[in-house]
C-alpha positions as CSV (number, residue, x, y, z in Angstrom):
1,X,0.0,0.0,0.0
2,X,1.4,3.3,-1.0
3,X,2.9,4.9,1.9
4,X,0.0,8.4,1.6
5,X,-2.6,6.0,2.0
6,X,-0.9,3.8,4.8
7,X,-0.8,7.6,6.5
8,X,-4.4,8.2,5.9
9,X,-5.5,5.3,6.9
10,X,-3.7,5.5,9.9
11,X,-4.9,8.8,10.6
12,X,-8.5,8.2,10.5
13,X,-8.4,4.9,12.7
14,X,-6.0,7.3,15.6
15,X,-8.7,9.5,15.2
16,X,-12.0,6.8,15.6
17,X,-10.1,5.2,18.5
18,X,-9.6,8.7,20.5
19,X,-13.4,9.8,19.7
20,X,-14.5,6.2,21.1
21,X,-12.4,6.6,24.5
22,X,-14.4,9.9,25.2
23,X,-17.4,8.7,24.6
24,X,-19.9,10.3,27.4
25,X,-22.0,7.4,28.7
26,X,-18.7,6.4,31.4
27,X,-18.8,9.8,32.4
28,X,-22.8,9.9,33.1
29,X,-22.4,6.7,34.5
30,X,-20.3,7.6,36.9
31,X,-22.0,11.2,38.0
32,X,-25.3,9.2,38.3
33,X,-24.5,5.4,40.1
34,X,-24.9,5.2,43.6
35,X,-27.1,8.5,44.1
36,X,-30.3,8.3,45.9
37,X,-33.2,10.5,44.5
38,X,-36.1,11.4,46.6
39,X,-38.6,11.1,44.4
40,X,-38.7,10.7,40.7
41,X,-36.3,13.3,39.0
42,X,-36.7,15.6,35.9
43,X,-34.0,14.6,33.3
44,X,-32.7,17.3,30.6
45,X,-30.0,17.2,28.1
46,X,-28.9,19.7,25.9
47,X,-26.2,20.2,23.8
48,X,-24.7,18.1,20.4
49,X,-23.8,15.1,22.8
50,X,-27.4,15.1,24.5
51,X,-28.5,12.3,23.0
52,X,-25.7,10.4,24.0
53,X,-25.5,11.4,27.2
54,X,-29.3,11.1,28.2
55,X,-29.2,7.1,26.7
56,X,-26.9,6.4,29.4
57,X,-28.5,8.2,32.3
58,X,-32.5,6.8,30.7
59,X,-30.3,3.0,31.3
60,X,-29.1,3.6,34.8
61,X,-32.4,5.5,36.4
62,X,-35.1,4.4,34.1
63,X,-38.9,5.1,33.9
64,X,-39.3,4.4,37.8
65,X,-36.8,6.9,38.4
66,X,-37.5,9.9,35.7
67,X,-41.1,11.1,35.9
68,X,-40.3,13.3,32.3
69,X,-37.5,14.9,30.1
70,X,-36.4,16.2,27.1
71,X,-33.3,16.1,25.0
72,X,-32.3,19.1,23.1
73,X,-29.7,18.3,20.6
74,X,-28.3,19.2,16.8
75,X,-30.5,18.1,13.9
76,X,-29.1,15.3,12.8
77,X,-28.1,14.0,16.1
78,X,-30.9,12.0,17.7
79,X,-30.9,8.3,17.4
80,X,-34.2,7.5,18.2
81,X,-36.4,7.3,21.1
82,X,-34.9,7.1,24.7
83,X,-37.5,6.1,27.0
84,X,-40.8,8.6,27.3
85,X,-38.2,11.2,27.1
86,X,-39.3,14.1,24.5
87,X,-36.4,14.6,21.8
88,X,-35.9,17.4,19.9
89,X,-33.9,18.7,17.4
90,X,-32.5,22.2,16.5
91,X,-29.9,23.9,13.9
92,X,-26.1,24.3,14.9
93,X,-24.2,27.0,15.4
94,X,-26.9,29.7,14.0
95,X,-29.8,29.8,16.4
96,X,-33.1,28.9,15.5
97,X,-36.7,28.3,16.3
98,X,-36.7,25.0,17.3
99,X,-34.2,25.6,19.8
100,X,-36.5,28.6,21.5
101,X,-39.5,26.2,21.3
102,X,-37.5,23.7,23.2
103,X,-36.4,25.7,26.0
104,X,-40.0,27.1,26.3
105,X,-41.3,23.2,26.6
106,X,-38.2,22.5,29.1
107,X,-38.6,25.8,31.4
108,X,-42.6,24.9,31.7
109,X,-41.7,21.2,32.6
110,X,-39.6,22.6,35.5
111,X,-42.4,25.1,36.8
112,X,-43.4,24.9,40.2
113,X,-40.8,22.5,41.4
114,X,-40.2,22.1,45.0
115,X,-37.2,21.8,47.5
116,X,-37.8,17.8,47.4
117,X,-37.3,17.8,43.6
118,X,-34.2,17.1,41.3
119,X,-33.4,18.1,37.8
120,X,-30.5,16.1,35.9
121,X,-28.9,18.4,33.9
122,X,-27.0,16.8,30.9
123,X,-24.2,19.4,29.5
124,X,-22.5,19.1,26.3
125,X,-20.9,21.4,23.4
126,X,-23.8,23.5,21.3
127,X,-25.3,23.6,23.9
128,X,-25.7,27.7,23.5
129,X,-26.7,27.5,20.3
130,X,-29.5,24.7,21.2
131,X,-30.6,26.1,24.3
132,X,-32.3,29.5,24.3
133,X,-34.8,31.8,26.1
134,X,-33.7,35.1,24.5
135,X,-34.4,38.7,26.1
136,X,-34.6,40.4,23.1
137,X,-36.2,39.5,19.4
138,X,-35.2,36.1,18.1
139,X,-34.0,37.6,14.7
140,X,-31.8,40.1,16.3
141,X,-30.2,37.3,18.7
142,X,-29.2,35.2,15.7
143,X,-27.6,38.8,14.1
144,X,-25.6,38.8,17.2
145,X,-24.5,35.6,16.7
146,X,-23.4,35.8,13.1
147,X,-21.9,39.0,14.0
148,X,-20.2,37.2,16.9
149,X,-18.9,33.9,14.8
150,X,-17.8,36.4,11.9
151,X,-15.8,38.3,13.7
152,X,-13.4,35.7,14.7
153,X,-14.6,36.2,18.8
154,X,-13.1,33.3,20.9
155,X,-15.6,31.0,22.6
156,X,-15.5,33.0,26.1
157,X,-16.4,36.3,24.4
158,X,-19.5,34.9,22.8
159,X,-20.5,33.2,25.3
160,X,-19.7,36.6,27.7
161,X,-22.2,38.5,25.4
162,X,-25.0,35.4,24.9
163,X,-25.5,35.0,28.8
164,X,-26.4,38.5,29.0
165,X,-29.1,38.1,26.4
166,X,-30.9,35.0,27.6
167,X,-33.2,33.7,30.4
168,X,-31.7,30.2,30.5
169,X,-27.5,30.7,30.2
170,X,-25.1,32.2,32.6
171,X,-26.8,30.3,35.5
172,X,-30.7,31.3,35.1
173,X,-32.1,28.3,34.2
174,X,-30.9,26.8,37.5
175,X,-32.4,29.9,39.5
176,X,-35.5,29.2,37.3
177,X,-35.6,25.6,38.3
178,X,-35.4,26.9,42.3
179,X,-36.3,25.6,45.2
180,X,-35.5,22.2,43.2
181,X,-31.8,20.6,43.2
182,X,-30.0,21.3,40.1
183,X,-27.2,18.4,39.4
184,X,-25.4,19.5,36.3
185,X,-23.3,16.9,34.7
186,X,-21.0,18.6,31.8
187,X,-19.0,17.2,28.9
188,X,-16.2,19.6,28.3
189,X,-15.8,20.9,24.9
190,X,-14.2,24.5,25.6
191,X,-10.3,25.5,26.8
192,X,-9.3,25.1,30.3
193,X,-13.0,23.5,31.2
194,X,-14.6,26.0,32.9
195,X,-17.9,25.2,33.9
196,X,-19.8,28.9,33.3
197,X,-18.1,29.1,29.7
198,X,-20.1,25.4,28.5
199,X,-23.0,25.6,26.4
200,X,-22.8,29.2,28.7
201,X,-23.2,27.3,32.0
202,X,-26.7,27.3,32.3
203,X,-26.4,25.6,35.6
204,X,-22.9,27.6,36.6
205,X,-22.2,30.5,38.7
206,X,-21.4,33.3,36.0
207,X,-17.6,34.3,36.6
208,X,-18.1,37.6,33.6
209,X,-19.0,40.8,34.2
210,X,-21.0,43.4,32.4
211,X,-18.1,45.4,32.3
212,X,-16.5,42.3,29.8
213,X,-19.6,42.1,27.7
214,X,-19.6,45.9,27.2
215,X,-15.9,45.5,26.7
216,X,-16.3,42.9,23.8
217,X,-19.0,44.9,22.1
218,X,-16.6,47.7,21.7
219,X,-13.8,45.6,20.4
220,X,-15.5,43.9,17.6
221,X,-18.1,46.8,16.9
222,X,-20.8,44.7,17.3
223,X,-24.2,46.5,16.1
224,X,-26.9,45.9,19.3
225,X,-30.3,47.7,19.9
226,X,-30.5,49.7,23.1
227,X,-32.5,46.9,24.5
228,X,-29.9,44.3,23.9
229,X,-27.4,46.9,25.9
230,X,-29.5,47.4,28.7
231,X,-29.4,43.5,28.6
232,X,-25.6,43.4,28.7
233,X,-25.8,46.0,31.6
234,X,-28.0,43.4,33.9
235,X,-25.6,41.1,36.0
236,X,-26.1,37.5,35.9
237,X,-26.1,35.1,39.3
238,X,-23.0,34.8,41.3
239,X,-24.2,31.9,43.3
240,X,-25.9,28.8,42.8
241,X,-27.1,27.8,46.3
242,X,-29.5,24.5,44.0
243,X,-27.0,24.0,41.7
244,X,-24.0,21.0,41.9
245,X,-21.8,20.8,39.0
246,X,-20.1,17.9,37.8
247,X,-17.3,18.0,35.6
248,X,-16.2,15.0,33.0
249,X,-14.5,14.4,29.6
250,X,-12.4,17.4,28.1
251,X,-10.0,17.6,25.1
252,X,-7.0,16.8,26.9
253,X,-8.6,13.2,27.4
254,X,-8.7,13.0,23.3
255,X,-4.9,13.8,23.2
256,X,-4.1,11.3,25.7
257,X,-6.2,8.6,23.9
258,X,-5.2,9.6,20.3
259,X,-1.7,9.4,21.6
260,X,-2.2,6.1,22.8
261,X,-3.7,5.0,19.5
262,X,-0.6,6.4,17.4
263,X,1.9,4.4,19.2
264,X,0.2,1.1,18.5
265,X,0.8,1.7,14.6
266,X,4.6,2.8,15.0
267,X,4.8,6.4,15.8
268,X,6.2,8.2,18.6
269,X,3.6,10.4,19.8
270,X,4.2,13.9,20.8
271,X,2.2,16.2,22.4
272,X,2.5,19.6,21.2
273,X,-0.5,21.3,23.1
274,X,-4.2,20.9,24.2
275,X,-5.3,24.0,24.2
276,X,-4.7,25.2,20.7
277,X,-6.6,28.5,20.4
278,X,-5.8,30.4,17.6
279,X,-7.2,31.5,13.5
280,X,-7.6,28.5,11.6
281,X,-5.5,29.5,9.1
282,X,-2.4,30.5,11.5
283,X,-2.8,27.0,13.3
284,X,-2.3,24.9,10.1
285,X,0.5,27.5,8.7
286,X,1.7,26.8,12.2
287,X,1.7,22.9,12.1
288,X,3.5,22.5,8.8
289,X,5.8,24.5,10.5
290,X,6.4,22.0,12.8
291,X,6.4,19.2,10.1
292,X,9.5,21.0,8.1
293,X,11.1,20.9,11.0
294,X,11.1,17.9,12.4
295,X,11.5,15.9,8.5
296,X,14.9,18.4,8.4
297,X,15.9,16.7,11.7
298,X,15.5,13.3,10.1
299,X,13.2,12.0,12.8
300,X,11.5,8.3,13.3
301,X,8.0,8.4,12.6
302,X,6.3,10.4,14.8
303,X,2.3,11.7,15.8
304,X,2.5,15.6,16.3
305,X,-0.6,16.1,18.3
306,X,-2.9,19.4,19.1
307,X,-6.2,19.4,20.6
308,X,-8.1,22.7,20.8
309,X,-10.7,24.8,18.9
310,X,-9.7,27.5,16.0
311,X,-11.7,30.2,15.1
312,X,-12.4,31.1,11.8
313,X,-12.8,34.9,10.3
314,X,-15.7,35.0,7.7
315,X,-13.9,37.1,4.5
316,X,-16.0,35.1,2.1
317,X,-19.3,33.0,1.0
318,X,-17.6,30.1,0.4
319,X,-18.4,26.4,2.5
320,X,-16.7,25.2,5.5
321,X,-15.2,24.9,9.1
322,X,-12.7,25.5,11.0
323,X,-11.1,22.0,10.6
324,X,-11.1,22.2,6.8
325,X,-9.6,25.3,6.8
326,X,-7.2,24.4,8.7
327,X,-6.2,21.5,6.9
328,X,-6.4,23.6,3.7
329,X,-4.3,26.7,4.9
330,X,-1.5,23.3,6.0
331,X,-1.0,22.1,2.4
332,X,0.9,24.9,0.8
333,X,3.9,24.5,3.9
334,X,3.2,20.1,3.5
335,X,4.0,20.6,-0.3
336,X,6.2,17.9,-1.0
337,X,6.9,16.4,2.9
338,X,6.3,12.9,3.5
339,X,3.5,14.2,6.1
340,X,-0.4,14.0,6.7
341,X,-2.5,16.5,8.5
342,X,-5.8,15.8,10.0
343,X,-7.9,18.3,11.4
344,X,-11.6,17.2,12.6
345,X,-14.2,17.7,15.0
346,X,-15.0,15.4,18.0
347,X,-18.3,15.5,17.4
348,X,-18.0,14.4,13.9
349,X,-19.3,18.0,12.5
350,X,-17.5,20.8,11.6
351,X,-18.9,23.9,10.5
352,X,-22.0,23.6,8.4
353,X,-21.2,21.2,6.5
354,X,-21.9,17.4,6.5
355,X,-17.6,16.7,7.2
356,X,-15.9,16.4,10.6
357,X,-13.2,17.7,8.6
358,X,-10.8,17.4,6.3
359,X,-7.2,15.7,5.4
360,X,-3.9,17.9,3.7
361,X,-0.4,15.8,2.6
362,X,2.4,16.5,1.0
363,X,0.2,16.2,-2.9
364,X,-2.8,18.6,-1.8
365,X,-1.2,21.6,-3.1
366,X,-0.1,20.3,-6.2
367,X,-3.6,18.6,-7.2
368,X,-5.3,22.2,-6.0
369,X,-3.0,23.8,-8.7
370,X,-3.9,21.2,-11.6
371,X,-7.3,22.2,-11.1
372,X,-6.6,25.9,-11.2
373,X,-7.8,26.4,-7.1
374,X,-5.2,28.6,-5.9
375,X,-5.0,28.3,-1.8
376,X,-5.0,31.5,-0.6
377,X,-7.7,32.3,-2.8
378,X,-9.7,29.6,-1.3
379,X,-9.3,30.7,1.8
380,X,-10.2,34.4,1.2
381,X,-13.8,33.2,-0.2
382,X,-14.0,30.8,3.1
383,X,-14.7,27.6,0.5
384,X,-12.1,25.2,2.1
385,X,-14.6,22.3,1.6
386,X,-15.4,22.4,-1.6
387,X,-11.8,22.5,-2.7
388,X,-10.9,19.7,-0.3
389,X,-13.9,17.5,-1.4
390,X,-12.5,18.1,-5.0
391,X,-9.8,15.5,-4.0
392,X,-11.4,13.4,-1.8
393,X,-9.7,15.0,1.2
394,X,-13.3,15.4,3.4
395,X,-13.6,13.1,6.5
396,X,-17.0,12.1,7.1
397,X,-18.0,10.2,10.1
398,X,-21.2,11.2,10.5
399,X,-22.7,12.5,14.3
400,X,-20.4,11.2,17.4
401,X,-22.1,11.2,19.8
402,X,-19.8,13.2,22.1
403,X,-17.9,16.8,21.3
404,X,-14.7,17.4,23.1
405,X,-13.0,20.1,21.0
406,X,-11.0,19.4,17.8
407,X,-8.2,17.2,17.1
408,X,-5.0,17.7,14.9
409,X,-3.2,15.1,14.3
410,X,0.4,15.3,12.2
411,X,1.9,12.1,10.8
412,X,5.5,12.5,9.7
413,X,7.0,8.7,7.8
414,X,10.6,10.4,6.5
């Protein structure tokens, strides 16, 4: 077999085996065993790894132990029924509808709850765009958030500015859900796993201040109406007194296990960060940095691995994500090594497109240019997938089932 497609090969299964090993149901499993409930609880899971996530906690408690529910996840990402649970589906990462109508249903199936009740929260990544019970017009909420992804923000600055503009995130749906217990379980999918920033902690003591939020809309000139503002000037809760959090499953578990992976098919795995936060483009100019080096120093065959989550500056109206362009922006500095980049989701989505991501080697460049798709170009319109799915260089796995931030993985065979 040709040694590219030993590489890819190789790459795909490193990556399989790391998305298994984080894999949410252990982590439920563990939150939920052993706990005593009162009386029947309310189960709720939101986020792109709800349905996941809720399986595992319907198979430990069951119907005798969860008197309703709902799952809240990305379309697409539902497997089926789960019990008498109530499952639905919403877009990803642009708000919409269905995701209002969802909260509405969930927030009215926690009214009037008592001191002798429990909710099971179940947290995962999307969870802000799937979860929402704006303060100020829908269609202006969703122009924050375009405004907010085009702009490049990080993660924490959206999710600063969202709390401030919703009834359920920054820790209000837990202060809605009062007197009742609130026991959050959350599947990390943001840098340095702080509850309040995931899915905007919606169960989570709000560590931001106004002052931020006002901060951020100054830095990005971001357009708001006086009444989203006044929003931004109205402080969200500080403490939780209902609310335990539980935290399990982050990024740096995917490193470990990816690393793990790589050393059973002959490379030397090396860790180069997991917390890779940075443009998409600059990460992958960045990591075929790495690969000239390393190839000039003659090494063994080694697995150069990043974990983290790129952002993406809109220039264009091209398709993609952050993992293909990634990849792309990679192939011009691979040109020619004996290396293999693979950039892709956790939760086997990236951007909005039907890819986790997308692959770049040391031919990508050359087969762009016999097609005439100059790289840089490509980049500028945002239409990474497109021009990687021209060469078969897309990764499809289809929905997860968990979301742990991104994975880069580098295989160097000098």
């Amino acid at each position: 077999m040709p040694e590219w497609e030993t590489m890819r090969r190789d790459a795909e299964e490193i990556f399989r085996e790391a998305v298994s090993a984080c894999m949410p149901e252990k982590a439920v499993r563990r939150a939920l065993s052993g706990r005593y409930f009162t009386k029947p609880v309310i189960l709720a899971a939101v986020g792109k790894a709800a349905w996941t996530m809720a399986k595992a906690a319907w198979e430990i408690l069951g119907e005798e132990k969860i008197s309703r529910g709902m799952v809240i996840t990305k379309t697409g990402h539902s497997r089926g029924p789960i019990g008498t649970l109530e499952i639905r589906e919403a877009t990803h990462p642009v708000l919409g509808r269905e995701a209002v109508d969802a909260a509405s249903r969930l927030l009215h199936m926690t009214k009037g709850l008592t001191a002798e009740d429990t909710v099971i929260l179940l947290v995962s990544g999307g969870g802000s765009a799937l979860f929402e019970s704006p303060l100020i017009p829908l269609e202006e909420l969703a122009d924050v958030n375009r405004q907010l992804l085009a702009c490049g923000a990080s993660i924490e600055e959206i999710n600063t500015i969202r709390k401030r503009l919703s009834g359920v995130k920054g820790g209000r749906f837990a202060k809605a859900c009062a007197p009742a217990k609130v026991l959050a379980v959350l599947l990390s999918d943001v840098l340095g796993n702080q509850p309040d920033v995931i899915a905007s902690g919606p169960a989570c003591p709000d560590r931001s201040t106004c002052a931020e939020a006002l901060e951020i809309v100054s830095r990005y000139q971001l357009k708001l109406s006086e009444k989203a503002l006044d929003c931004l000037k109205m402080e969200t809760p500080k403490s939780l007194e209902n609310a335990e959090v539980l935290l399990s499953g982050s990024v740096s578990e995917l490193c470990r296990a990816a690393g793990e992976s790589a050393a059973k098919r002959g490379y030397r795995p090396v860790l180069l960060t997991d917390c890779l936060s940075c443009q998409a483009k600059e990460a992958g100019s960045f990591l075929a940095s790495v690969a000239k080096t390393q190839i000039a120093q003659n090494c063994p065959p080694i697995a150069v691995i990043a974990g983290g989550e790129t952002v993406v500056k809109l220039t264009g109206k091209g398709l993609g994500g952050r993992c293909q362009e990634l990849a792309l922006a990679a192939a011009e500095g691979l040109f020619g090594l004996p290396a293999l980049l693979l950039a892709a989701g956790s939760d086997g989505t990236d951007g909005p497109t039907d890819a986790a991501g997308g692959f770049a080697d040391g031919r990508t460049a050359g087969l762009l240019g016999e097609k005439n798709l100059r790289i840089p170009e490509v980049l500028e319109e945002n239409d990474a997938y497109h021009a990687l799915d021209s060469l078969g260089n897309l990764l499809r796995t289809g929905p997860t089932g968990t979301n742990v931030n991104d994975l880069y993985l580098l295989l160097l065979r000098p």
